[in-house]
Backbone atoms as SQL, in Angstrom:
CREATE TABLE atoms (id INTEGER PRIMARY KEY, chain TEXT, resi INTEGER, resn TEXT, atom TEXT, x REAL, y REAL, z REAL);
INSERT INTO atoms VALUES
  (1, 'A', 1, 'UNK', 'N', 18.084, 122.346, 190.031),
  (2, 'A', 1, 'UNK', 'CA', 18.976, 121.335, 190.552),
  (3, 'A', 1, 'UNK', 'C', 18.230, 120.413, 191.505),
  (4, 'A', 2, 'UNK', 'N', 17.348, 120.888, 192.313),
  (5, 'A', 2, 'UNK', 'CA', 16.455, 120.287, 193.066),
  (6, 'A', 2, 'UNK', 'C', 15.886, 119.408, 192.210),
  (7, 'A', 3, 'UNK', 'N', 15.213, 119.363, 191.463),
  (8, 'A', 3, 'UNK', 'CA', 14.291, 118.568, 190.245),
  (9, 'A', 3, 'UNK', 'C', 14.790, 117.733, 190.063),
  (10, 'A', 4, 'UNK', 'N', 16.361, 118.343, 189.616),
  (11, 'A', 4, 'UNK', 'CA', 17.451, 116.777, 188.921),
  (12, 'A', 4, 'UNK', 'C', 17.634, 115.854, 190.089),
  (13, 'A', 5, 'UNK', 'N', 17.614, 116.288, 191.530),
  (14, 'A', 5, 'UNK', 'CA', 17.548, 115.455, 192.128),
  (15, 'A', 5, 'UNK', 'C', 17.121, 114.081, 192.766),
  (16, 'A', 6, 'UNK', 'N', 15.309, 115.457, 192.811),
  (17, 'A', 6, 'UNK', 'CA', 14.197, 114.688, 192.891),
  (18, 'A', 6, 'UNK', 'C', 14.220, 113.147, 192.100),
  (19, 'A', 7, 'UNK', 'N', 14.289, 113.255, 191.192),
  (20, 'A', 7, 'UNK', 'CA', 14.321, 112.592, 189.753),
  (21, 'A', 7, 'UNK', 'C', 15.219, 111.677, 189.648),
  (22, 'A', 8, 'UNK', 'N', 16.362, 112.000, 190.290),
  (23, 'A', 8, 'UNK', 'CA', 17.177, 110.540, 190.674),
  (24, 'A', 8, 'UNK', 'C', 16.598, 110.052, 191.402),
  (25, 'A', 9, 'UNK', 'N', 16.443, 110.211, 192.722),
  (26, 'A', 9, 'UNK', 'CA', 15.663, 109.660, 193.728),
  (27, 'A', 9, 'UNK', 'C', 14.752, 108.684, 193.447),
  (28, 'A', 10, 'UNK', 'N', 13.575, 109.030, 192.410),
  (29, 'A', 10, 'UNK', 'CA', 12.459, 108.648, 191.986),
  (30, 'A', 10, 'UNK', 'C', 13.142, 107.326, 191.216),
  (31, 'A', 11, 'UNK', 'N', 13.761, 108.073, 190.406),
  (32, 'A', 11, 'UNK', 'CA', 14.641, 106.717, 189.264),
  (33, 'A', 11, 'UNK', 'C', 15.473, 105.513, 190.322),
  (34, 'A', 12, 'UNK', 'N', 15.856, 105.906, 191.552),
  (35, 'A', 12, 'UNK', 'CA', 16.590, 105.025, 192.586),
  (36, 'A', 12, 'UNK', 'C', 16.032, 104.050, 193.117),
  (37, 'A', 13, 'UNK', 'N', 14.752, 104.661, 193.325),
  (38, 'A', 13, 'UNK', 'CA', 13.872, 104.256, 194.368),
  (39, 'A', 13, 'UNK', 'C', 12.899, 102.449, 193.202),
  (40, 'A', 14, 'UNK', 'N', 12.740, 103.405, 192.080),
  (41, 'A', 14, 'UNK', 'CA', 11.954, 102.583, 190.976),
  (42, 'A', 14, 'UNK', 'C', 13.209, 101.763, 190.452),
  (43, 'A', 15, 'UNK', 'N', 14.534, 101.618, 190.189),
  (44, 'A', 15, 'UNK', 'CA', 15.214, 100.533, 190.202),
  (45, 'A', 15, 'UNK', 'C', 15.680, 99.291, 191.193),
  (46, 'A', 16, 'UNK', 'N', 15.459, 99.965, 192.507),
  (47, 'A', 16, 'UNK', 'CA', 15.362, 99.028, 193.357),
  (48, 'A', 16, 'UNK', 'C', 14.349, 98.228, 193.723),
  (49, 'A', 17, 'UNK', 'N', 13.059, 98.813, 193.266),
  (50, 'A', 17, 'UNK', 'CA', 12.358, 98.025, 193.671),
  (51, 'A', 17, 'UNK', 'C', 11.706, 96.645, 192.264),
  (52, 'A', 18, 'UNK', 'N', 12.888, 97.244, 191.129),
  (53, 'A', 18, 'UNK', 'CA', 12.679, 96.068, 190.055),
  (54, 'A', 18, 'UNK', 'C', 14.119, 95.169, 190.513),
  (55, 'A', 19, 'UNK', 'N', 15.060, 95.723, 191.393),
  (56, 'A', 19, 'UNK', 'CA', 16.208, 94.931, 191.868),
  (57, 'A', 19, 'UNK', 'C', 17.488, 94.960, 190.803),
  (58, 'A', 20, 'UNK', 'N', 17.594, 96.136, 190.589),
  (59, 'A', 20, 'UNK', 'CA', 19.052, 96.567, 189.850),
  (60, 'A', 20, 'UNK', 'C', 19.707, 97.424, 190.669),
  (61, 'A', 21, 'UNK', 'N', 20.033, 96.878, 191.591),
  (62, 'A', 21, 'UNK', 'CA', 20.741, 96.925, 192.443),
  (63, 'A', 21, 'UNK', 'C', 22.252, 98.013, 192.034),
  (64, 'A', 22, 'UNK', 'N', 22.815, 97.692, 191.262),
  (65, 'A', 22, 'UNK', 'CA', 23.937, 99.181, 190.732),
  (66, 'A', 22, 'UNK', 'C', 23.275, 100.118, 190.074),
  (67, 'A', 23, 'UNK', 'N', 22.608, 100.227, 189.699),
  (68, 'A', 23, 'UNK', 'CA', 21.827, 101.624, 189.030),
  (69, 'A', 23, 'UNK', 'C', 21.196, 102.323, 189.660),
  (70, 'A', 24, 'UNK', 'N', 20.475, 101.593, 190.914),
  (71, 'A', 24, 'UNK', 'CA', 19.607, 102.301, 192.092),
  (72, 'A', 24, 'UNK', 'C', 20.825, 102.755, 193.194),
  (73, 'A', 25, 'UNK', 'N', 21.928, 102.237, 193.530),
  (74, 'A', 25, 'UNK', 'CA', 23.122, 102.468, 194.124),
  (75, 'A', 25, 'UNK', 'C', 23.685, 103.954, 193.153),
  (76, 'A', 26, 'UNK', 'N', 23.829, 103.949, 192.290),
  (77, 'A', 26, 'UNK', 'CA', 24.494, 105.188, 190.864),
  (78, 'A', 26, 'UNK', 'C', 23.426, 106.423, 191.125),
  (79, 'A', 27, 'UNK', 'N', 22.417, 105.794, 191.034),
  (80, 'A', 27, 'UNK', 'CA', 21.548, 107.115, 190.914),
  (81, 'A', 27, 'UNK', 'C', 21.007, 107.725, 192.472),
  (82, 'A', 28, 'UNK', 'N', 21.445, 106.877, 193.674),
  (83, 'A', 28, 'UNK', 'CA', 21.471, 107.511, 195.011),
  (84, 'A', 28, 'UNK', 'C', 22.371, 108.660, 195.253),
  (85, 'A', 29, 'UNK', 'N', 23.499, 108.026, 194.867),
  (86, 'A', 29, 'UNK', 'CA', 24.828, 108.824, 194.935),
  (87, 'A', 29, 'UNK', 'C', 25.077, 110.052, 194.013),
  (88, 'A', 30, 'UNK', 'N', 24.370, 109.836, 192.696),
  (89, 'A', 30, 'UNK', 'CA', 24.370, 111.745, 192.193),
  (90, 'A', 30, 'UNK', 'C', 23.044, 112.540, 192.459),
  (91, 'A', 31, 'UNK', 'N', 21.987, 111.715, 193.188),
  (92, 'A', 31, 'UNK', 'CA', 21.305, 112.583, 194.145),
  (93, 'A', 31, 'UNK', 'C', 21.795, 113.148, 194.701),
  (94, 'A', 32, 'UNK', 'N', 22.325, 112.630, 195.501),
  (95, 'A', 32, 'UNK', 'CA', 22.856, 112.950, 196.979),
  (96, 'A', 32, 'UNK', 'C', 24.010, 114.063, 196.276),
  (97, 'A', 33, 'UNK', 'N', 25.012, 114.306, 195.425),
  (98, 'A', 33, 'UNK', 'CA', 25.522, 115.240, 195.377),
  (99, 'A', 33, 'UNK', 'C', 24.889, 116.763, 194.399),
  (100, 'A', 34, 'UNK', 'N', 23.665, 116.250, 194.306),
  (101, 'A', 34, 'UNK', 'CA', 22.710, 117.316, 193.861),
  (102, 'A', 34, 'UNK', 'C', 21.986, 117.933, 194.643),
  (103, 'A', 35, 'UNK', 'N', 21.696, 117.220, 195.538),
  (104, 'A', 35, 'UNK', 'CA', 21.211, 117.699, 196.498),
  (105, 'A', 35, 'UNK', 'C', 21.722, 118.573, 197.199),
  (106, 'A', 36, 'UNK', 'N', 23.205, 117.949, 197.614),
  (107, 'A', 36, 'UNK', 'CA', 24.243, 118.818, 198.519),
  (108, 'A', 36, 'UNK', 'C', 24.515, 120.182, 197.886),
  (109, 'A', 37, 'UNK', 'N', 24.393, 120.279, 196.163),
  (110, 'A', 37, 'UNK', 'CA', 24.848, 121.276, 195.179),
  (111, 'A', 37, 'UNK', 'C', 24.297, 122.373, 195.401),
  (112, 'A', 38, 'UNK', 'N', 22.735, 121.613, 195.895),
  (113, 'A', 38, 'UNK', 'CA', 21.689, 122.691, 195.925),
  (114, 'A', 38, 'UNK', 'C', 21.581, 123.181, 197.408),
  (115, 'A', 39, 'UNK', 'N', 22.027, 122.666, 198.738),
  (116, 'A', 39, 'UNK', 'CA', 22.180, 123.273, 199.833),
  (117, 'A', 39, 'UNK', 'C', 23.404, 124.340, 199.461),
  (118, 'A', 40, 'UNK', 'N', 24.087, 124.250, 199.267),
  (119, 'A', 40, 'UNK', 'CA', 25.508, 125.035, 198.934),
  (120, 'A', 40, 'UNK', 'C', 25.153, 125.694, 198.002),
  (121, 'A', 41, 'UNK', 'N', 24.395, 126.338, 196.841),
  (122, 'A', 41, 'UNK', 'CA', 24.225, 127.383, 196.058),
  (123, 'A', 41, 'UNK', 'C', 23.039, 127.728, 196.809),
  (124, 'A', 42, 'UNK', 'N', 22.453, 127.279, 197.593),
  (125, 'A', 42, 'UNK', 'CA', 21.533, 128.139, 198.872),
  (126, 'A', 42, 'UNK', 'C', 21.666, 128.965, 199.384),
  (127, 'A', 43, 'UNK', 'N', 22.703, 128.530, 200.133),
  (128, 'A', 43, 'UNK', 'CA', 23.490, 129.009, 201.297),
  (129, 'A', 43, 'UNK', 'C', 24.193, 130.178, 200.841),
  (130, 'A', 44, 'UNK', 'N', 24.594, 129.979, 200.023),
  (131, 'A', 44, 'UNK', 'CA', 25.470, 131.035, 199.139),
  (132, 'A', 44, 'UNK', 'C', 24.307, 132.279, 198.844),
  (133, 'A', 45, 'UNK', 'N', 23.483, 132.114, 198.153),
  (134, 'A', 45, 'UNK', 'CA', 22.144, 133.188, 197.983),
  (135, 'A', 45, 'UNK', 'C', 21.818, 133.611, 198.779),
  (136, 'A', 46, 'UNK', 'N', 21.938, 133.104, 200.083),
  (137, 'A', 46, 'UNK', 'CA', 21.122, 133.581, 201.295),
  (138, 'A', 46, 'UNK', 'C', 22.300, 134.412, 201.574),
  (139, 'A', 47, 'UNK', 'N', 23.304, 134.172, 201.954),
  (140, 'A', 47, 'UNK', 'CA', 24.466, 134.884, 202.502),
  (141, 'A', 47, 'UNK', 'C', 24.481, 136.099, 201.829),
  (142, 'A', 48, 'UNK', 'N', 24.474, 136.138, 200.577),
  (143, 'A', 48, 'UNK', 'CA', 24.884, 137.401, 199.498),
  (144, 'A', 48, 'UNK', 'C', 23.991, 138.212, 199.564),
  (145, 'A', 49, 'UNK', 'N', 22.604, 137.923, 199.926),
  (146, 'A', 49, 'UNK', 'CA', 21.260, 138.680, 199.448),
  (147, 'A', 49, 'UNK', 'C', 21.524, 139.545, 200.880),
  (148, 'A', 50, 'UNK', 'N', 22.030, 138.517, 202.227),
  (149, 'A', 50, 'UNK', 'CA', 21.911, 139.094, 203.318),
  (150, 'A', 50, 'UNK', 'C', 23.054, 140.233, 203.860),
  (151, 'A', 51, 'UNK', 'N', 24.188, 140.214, 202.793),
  (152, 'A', 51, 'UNK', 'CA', 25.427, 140.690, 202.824),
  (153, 'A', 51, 'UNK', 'C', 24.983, 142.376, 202.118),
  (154, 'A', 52, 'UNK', 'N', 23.592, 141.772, 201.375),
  (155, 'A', 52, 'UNK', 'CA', 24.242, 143.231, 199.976),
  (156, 'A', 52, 'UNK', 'C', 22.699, 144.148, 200.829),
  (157, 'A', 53, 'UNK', 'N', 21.965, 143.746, 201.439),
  (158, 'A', 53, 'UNK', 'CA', 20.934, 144.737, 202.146),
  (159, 'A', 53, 'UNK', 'C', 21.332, 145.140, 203.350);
């Protein structure tokens, strides 16, 4: 999930700087909730691993 993120980012970063301006806006925003996906199935692993030892 991290990767898919990365990878928007990269794709965000490289549409803005050709100036497509809604696609680099599109692909910030499902970063950003991939990102968040991947703090929160983190968090979750850490908790459980730390719950079950």
């Amino acid at each position: 999930m991290l990767r898919w993120a990365f990878g928007f980012f990269i794709l965000a970063i490289i549409a803005a700087v050709l100036g497509f301006g809604g696609i680099a806006g599109g692909a910030v925003a499902i970063a950003k909730w991939l990102f968040v996906g991947f703090l929160v199935l983190a968090a979750v692993t850490v908790v459980a691993n730390a719950m079950s030892s």
